[in-house]
N, C-alpha and C positions, 0 to 999 in steps of 0.2 A: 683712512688712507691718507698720506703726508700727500700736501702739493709738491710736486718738486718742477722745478725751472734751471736750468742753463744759465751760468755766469752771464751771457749775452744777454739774457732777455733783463737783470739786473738792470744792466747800461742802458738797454736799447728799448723799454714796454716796464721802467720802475713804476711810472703811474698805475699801470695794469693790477702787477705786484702789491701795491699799494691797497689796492683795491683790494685784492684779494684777501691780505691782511685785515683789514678793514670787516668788510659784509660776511667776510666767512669764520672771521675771532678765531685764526689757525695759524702758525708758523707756515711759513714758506721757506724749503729744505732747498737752496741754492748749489748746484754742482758745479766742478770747475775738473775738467780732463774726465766726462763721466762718474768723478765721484764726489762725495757729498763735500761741503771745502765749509757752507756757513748757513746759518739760519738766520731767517728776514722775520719779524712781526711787530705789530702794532703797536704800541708804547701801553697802551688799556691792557693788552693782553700780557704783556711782561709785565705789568704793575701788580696783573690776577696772580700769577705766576708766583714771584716774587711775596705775594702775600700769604700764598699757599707755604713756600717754602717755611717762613717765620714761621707761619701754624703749627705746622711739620715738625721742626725742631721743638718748640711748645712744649708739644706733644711726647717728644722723646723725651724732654729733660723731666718733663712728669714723670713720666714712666722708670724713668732711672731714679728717681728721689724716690718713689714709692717702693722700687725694688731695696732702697737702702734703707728706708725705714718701715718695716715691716709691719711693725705693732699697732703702725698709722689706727686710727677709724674706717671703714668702710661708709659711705654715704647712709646709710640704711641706719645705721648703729648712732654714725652724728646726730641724724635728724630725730633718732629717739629722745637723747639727750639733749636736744635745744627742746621739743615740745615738751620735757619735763619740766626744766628749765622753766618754760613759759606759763606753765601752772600751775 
């Protein structure tokens, strides 16, 4: 479940926020006129974030190189051909 907070308590309990950030490694979902306007977190947790994302894409540009070369090896079949290799 998102913490959510009031633009007010931004200005007025940032420390609190902070905190929260902090001990609970969660975004804080900041509203402004009851709706959601901006997200608060931790600099360690955007860094996680952020690192995921890199992964993510990784992972995708793998996937599309492999969809375009088909003929690739499969791990199983590599690994047969290096332990021949090797003896």
């Amino acid at each position: 479940m998102p913490i959510v907070k009031p633009i007010s308590d931004l200005r007025n309990h940032a420390d609190q926020i902070s905190k929260i950030c902090h001990e609970r490694a969660q975004p804080v979902l900041i509203t402004k006129n009851g709706k959601g306007d901006m997200i608060v977190m931790s600099v360690a947790l955007f860094r996680r974030q952020e690192a995921q994302m890199r992964l993510y894409q990784k992972l995708t540009e793998a996937e599309e190189e492999a969809e375009r070369h088909p003929a690739a090896l499969d791990h199983k079949e590599m690994m047969q051909r290096l332990r021949k290799r090797l003896a």
